[in-house]
VEXBANU-710257 format. One record per residue (C-alpha): x, y, z; residue in three letters. Coordinates in steps of 0.5 Angstrom, whole numbers, padded with zeros to 4 digits, always signed. Example, Ala and Ser with C-alpha at 12.3 -4.5 7.8 and 13.67 -1.06 7.14 Angstrom:
BEGIN
+0025-0009+0016ALA;+0027-0002+0014SER;
This chain:
BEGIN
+0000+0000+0000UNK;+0002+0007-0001UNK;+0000+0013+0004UNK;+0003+0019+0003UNK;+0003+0025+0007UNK;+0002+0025+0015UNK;+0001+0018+0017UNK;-0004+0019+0023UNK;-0011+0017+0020UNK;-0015+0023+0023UNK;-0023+0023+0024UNK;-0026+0027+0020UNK;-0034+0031+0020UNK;-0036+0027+0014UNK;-0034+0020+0012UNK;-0031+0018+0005UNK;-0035+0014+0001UNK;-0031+0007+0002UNK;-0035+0007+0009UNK;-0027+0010+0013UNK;-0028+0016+0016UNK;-0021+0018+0013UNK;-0019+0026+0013UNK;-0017+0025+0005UNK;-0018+0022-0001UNK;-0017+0014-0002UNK;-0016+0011-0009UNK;-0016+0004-0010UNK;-0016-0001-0015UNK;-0015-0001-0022UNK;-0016+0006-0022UNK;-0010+0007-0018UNK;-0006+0002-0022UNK;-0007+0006-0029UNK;-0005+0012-0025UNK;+0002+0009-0022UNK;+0003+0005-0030UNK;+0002+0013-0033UNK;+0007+0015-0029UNK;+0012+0011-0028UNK;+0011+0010-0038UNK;+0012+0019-0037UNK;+0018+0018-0033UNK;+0021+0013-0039UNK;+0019+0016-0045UNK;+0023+0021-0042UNK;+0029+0017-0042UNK;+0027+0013-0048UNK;+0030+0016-0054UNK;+0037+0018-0051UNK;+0038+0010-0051UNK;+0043+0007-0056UNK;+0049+0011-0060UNK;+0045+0015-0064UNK;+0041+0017-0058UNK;+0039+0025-0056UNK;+0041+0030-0051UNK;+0037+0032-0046UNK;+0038+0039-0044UNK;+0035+0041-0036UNK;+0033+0047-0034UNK;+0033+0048-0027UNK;+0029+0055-0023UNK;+0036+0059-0023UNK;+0037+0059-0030UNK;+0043+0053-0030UNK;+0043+0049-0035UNK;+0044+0041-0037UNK;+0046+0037-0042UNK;+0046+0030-0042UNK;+0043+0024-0044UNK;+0045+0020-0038UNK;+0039+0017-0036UNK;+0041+0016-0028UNK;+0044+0024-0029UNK;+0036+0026-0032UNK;+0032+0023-0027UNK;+0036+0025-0022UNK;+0035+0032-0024UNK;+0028+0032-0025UNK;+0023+0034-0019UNK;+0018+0028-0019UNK;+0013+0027-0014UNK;+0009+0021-0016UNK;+0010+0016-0011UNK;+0010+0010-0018UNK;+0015+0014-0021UNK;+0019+0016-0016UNK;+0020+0009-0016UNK;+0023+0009-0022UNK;+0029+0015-0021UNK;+0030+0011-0015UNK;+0031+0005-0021UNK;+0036+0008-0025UNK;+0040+0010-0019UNK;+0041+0003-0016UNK;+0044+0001-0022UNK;+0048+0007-0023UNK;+0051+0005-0017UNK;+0050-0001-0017UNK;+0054-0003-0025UNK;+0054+0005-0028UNK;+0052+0004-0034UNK;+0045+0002-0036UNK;+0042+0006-0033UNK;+0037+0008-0039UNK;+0035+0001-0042UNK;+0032-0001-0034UNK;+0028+0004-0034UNK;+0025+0003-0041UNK;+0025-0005-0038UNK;+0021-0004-0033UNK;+0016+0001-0036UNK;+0015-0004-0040UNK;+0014-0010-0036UNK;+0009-0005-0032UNK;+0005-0003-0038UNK;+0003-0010-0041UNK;+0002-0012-0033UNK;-0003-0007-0033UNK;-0006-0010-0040UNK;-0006-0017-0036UNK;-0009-0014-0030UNK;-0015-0011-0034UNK;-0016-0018-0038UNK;-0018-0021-0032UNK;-0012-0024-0029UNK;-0010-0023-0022UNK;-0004-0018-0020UNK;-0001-0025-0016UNK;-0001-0029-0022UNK;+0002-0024-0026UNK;+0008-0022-0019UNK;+0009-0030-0019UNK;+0010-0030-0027UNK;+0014-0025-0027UNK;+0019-0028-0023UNK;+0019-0035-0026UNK;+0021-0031-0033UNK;+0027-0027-0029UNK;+0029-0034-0026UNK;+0030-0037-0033UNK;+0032-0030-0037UNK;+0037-0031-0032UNK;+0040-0038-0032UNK;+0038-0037-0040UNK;+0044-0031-0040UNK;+0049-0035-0036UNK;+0048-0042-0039UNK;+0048-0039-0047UNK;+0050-0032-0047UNK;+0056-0031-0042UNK;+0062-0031-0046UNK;+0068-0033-0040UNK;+0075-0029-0041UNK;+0080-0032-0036UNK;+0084-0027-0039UNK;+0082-0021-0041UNK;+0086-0018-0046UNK;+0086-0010-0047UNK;+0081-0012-0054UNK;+0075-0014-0049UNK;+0076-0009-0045UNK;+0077-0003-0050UNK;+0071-0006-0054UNK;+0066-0005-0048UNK;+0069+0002-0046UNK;+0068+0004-0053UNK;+0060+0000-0053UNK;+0059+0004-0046UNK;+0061+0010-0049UNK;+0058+0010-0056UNK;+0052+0013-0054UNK;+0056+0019-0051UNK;+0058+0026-0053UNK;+0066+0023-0052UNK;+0063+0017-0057UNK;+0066+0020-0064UNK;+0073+0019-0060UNK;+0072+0013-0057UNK;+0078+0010-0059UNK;+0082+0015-0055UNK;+0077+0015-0049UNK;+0076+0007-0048UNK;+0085+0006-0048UNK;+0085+0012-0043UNK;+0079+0009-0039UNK;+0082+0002-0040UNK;+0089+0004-0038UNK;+0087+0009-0032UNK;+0083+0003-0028UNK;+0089-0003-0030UNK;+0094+0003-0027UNK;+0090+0003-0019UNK;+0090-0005-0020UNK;+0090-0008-0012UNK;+0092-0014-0009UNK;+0084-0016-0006UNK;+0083-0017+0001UNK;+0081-0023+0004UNK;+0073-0020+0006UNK;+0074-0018-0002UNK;+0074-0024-0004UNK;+0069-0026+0001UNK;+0065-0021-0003UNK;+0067-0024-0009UNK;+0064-0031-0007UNK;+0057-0029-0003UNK;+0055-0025-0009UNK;+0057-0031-0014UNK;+0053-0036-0010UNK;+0048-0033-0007UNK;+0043-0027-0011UNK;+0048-0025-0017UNK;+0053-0031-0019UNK;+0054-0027-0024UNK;+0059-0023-0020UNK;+0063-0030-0019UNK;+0071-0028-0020UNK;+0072-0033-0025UNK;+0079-0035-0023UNK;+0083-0042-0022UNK;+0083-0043-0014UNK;+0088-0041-0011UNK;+0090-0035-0016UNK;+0091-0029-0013UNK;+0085-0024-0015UNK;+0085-0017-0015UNK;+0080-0010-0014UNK;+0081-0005-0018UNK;+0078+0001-0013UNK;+0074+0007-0019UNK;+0075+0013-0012UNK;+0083+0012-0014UNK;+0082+0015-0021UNK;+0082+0023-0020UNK;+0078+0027-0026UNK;+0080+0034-0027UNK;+0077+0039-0031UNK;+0080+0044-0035UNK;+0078+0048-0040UNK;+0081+0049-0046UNK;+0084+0045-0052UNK;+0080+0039-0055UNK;+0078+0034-0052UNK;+0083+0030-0055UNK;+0088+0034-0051UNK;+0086+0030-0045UNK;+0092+0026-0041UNK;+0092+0021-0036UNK;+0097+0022-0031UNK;+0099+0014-0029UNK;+0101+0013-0022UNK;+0101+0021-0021UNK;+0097+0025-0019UNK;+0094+0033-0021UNK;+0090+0038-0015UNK;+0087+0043-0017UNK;+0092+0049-0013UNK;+0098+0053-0015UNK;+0104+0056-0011UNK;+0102+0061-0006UNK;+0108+0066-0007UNK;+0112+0066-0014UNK;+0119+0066-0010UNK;+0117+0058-0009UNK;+0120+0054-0013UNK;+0115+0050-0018UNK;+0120+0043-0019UNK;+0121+0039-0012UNK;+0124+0032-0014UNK;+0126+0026-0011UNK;+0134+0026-0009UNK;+0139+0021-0007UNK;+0134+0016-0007UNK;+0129+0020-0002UNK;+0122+0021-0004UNK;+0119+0028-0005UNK;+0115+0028+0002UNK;+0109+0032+0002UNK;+0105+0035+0008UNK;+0097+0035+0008UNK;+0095+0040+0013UNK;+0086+0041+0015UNK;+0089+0047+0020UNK;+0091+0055+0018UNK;+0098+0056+0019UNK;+0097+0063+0020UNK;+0100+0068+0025UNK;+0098+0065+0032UNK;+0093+0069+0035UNK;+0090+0070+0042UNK;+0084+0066+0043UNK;+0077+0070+0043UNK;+0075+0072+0051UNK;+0083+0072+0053UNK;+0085+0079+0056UNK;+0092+0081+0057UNK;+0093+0087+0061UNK;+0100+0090+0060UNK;+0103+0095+0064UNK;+0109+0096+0060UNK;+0109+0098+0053UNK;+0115+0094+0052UNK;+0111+0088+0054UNK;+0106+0089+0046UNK;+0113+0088+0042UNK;+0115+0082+0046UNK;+0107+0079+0046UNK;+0107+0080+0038UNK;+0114+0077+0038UNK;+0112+0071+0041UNK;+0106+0070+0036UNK;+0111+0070+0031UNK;+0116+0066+0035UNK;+0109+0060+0036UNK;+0108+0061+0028UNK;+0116+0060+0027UNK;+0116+0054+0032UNK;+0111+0051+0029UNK;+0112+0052+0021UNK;+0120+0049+0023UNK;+0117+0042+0026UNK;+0113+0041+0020UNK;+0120+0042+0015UNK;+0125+0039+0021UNK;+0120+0033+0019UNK;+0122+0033+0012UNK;+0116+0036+0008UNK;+0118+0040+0002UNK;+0112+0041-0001UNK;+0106+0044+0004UNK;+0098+0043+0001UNK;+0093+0046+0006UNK;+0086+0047+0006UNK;+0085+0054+0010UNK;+0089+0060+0008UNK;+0097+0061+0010UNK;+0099+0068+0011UNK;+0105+0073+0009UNK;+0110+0070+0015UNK;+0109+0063+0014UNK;+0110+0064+0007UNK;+0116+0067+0008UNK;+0118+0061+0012UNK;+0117+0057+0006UNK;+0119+0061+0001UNK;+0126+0061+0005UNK;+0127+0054+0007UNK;+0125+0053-0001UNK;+0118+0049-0001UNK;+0112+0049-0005UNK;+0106+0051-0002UNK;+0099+0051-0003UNK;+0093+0054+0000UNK;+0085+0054+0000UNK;+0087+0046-0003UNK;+0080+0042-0003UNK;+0079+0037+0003UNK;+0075+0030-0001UNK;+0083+0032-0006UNK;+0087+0032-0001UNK;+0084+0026+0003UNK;+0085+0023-0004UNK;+0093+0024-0005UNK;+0094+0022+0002UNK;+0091+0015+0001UNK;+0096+0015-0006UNK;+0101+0017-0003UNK;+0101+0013+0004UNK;+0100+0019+0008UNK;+0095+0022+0013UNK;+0091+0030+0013UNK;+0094+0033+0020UNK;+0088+0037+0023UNK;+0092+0039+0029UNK;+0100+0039+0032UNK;+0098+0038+0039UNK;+0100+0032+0042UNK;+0097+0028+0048UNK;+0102+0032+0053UNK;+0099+0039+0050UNK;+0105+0040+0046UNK;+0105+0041+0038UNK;+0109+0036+0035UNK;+0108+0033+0027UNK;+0109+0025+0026UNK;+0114+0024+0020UNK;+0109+0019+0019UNK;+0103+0023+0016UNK;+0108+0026+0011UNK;+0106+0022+0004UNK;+0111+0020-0002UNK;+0113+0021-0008UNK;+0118+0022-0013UNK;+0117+0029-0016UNK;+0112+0035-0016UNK;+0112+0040-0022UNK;+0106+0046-0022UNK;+0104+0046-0030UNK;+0100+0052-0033UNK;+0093+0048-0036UNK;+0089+0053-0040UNK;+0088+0060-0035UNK;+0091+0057-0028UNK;+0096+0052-0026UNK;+0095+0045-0022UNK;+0100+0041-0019UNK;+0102+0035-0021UNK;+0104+0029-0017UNK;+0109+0024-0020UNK;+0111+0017-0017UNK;+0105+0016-0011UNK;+0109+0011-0006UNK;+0102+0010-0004UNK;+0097+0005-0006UNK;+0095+0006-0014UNK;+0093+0012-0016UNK;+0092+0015-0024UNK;+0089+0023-0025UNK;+0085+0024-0032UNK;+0085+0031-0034UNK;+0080+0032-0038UNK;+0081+0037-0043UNK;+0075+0041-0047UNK;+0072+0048-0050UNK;+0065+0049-0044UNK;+0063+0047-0037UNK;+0057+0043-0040UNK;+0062+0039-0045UNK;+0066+0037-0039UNK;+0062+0036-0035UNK;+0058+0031-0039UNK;+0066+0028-0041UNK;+0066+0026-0034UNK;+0060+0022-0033UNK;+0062+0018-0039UNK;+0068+0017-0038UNK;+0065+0015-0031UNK;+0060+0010-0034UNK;+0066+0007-0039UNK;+0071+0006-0032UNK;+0066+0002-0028UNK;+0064-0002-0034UNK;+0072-0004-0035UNK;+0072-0005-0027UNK;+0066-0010-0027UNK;+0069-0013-0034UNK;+0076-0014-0030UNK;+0072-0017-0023UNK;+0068-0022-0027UNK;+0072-0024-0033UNK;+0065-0024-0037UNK;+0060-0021-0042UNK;+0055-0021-0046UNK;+0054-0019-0053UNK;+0050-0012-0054UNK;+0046-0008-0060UNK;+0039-0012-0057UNK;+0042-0019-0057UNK;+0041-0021-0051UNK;+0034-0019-0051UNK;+0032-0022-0056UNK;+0036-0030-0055UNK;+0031-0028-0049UNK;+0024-0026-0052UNK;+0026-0032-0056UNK;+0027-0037-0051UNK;+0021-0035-0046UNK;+0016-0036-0052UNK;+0018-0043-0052UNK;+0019-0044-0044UNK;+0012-0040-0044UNK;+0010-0047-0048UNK;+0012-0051-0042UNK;+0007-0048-0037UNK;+0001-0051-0036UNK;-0002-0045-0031UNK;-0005-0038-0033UNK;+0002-0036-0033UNK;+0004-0038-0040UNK;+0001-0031-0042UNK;+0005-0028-0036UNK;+0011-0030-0039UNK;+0010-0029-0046UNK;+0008-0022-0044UNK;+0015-0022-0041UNK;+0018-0024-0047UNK;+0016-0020-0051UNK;+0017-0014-0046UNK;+0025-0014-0047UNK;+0024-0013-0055UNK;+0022-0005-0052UNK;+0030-0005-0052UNK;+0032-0007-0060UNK;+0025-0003-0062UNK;+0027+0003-0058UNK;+0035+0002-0061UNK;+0031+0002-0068UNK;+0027+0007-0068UNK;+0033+0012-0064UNK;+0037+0010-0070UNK;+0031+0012-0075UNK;+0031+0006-0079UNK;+0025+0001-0080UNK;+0024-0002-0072UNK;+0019-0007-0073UNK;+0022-0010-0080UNK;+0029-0010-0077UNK;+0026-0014-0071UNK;+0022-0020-0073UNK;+0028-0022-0078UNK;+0033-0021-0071UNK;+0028-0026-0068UNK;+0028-0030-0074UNK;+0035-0031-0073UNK;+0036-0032-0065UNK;+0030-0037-0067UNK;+0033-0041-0072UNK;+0040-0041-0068UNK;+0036-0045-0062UNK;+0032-0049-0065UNK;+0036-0051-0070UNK;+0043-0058-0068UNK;+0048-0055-0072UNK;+0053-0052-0069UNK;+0054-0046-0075UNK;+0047-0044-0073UNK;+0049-0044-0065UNK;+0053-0038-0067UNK;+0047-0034-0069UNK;+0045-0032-0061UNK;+0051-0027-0062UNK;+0047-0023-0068UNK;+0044-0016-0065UNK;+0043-0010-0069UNK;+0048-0006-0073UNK;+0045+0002-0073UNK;+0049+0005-0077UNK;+0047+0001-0084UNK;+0041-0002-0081UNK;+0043-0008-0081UNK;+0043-0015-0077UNK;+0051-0017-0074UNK;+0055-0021-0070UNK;+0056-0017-0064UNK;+0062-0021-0061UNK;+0065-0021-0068UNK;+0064-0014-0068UNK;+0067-0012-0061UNK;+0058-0009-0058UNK;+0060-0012-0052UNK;+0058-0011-0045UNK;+0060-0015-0038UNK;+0054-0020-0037UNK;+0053-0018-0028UNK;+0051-0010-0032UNK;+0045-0014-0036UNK;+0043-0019-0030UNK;+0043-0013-0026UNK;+0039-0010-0030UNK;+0033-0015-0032UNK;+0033-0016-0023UNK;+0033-0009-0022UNK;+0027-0008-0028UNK;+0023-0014-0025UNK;+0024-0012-0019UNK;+0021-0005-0020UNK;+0015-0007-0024UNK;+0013-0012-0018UNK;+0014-0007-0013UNK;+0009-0002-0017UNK;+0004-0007-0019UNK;+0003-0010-0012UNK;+0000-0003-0010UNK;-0007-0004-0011UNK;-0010+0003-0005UNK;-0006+0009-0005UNK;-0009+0014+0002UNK;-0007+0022+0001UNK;-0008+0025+0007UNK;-0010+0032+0008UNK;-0006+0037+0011UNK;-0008+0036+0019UNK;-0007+0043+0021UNK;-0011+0046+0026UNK;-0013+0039+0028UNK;-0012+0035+0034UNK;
């Protein structure tokens, strides 16, 4: 059920016409239901044509005027104001599978919309919403082990091949997509240069995610090899305007923060010598002249004593930047301000400095550099100390002039792994979209290297499915044969909606795309077994091997998707009473 508003059903002068005295309105049935289906189809028919690599932008607009361009469908409904409580459900959707996978956030929410309208259909038809939640459900399961069984392609050993066609499929439908040969080697590279060594509650994860709900997941390598995670929060994105976006770098095992020098009398090179690293301080503190606290009076009775007051100010200020040098740091970042003394301390002992760092950048660079951010200098005994400890390393610091400003970058992390992207770009609205793809691409690489599985794309799997389903709905003696052909024929909205976005003749290009996965499983020879790989070819309007092709995407992005899907459409379909509830104001 859903209640909306203030939970308190309070009586009310007149009673409802359901008999209930309910201070507010109550919808129930099939009235409810056709409301939750047409919210939750007005959602997705957002969405649906930006699906695909000829999809469309959308451009938001929000109350101030600031404007957003993108076809992520994660990024859309996030940005949207939805109040239905239906179709809330379905932005929730996409931002599961955002976090969950990255990628696929579109085609989910067009599954599930579809698997919501034809449930509406059945419903009208007579057959019970129970019927059709227990139909739904026996169809996912034998998708699901249909997917594993036929479609999965294990690569013991993913080969850079694999991993930059699924990078280049993520991101065809982006606006990086007419460079996808250059962004999906920088994706690929970026994710292989923070490689770790998994910890044993990783695979641990690893193992309960492959036996329990996503098997899927499972790390397909011999037992007793050592198995690796790739962690995506390693790999920094930096934006800068200026150049093409072909301009844009990846900075392996280093690290670029958005700061400059504080004082131009510091150098701008610091490099490792006579085998020590380069230490680098990170400090969440002001180093700026020490001042009496707020409420402390001092009553001087010689004026002498003024001049020895602001001496000893400047003597704490000069104590305190001396620990933090004799602890051997020459590069300084900080989050607060430094002030003209401390910096003249800098400029003298020859460090780098920067101010006004931002703090999520430094927590970064202290985890790639093996060190820690310092908020205080004080001791358990009341003294101001800095633990050599907390000093991270590298091999050299060098600040760069990129577009109008400058940026420090960080060679050699002596940390755990750690890569910066720079992207590179004409406007804010291009970058920022650059960004999300090339995150959609990351997290694509790194399933496809935790799970060592794909599947083809271009509306392949859905269709081996359709087909599937149609001839498992046959062996169902109960009514919900017609559920499961209403499911089958739900997933063919992807290649129709690929079809129909690439302007080419949908319904023609998707009865021979069935013909063909129908013919590969029904026929014994095993040139014809090859055919389930056949999806579309939007470019010249045509049928394809998709494997051969390289439209790859990792099999957990599409089970996930067909779990999260169905599991919406069931959760949305249960409801059958929905209670408003008037404003209790003035009420006791």
């Amino acid at each position: 059920k859903t209640i909306t508003k203030n939970q308190n059903l309070t009586m009310a002068s007149n009673p409802a016409s359901t008999g209930l005295f309910i201070n507010g309105q109550r919808e129930t049935g099939q009235d409810v239901r056709v409301g939750n289906v047409t919210a939750a189809l007005a959602v997705a028919n957002i969405v649906k044509t930006s699906l695909g690599p000829v999809g469309l932008d959308k451009m938001l607009v929000d109350d101030i005027g600031d404007v957003l361009i993108t076809n992520d469908g994660a990024t859309i409904l996030k940005s949207l104001e939805v109040e239905h409580p239906a179709a809330r459900v379905l932005v929730d959707l996409a931002n599961l599978q955002d976090q969950e996978v990255g990628d696929g956030t579109t085609s989910v929410v067009i599954i599930a919309s579809e698997l919501l309208r034809r449930g509406n259909d059945l419903v009208k038809n007579g057959i019970h919403p129970t019927t059709i939640i227990s139909g739904y459900r026996t169809a996912l399961k034998a998708a699901v082990s249909y997917i594993k069984k036929e479609m999965v392609v294990n690569v013991s050993t993913l080969g850079d091949d694999h991993l930059i066609n699924a990078a280049k499929t993520s991101m065809s439908s982006k606006i990086i997509g007419k460079e996808s040969d250059f962004f999906s080697k920088l994706a690929v590279d970026a994710v292989k240069s923070v490689k770790m060594n998994a910890t044993a509650a990783d695979v641990a994860g690893y193992d309960a995610m492959g036996s329990s709900r996503s098997p899927e997941a499972a790390v397909v390598v011999p037992s007793g090899k050592q198995r690796y995670k790739y962690p995506l929060s390693a790999i920094h994105i930096l934006k800068a305007h200026g150049k093409s976006s072909m301009d844009s770098h990846l900075i392996g095992g280093g690290f670029a923060i958005n700061a400059m020098r504080a004082a131009q009398g510091m150098p701008t090179f610091v490099e490792s010598s006579e085998g020590n690293s380069v230490k680098i301080a990170m400090l969440d503190m002001n180093l700026q002249r020490h001042r009496m606290g707020m409420g402390v009076q001092v009553i001087v009775k010689d004026p002498a004593e003024i001049e020895r007051i602001k001496k000893r100010e400047m003597d704490i200020t000069r104590e305190r930047i001396r620990k933090i040098i004799d602890a051997g740091a020459r590069v300084v970042l900080t989050t607060k301000g430094v002030d003209d003394l401390c910096m003249k301390y800098f400029v003298e002992a020859g460090i780098i400095c920067a101010r006004r760092c931002n703090r999520e950048d430094l927590k970064r660079l202290a985890k790639a550099t093996g060190g820690r951010v310092v908020t205080t200098m004080a001791d358990m005994e009341g003294n101001e100390t800095f633990d050599p400890d907390c000093l991270g390393g590298c091999d050299s610091v060098r600040e760069v002039r990129i577009g109008d400003g400058e940026m420090l970058y960080v060679y050699g992390c002596k940390g755990h792994g750690a890569s910066t992207i720079v992207l590179r770009g004409a406007n804010e609205y291009m970058l920022d979209e650059m960004d999300r793809a090339l995150h959609d691409s990351l997290c694509v690489v790194k399933r496809m290297l935790e799970s060592n599985t794909l599947v083809p794309g271009g509306g392949a799997a859905e269709a081996a499915l359709s087909v599937y389903l149609d001839d498992y709905a046959n062996t169902i003696e109960s009514r919900e044969q017609m559920v499961i052909q209403e499911y089958a024929d739900a997933l063919l909205v992807i290649p129709k909606t690929l079809a129909v976005n690439a302007a080419k003749d949908a319904s023609e290009l998707v009865a021979k795309l069935r013909s063909i996965h129908a013919k590969g499983q029904h026929s014994e020879d095993e040139v014809d077994a090859a055919l389930k790989f056949m999806g579309l070819n939007l470019i010249d309007g045509t049928i394809r091997d998709n494997l051969v092709a390289g439209v790859v995407e990792p099999a957990i992005s599409k089970i996930k998707s067909l779990r999260f899907a169905t599991e919406a459409a069931i959760t949305i379909l249960r409801i059958d009473d929905r209670i408003t509830l008037n404003d209790s104001k003035g009420l006791a």
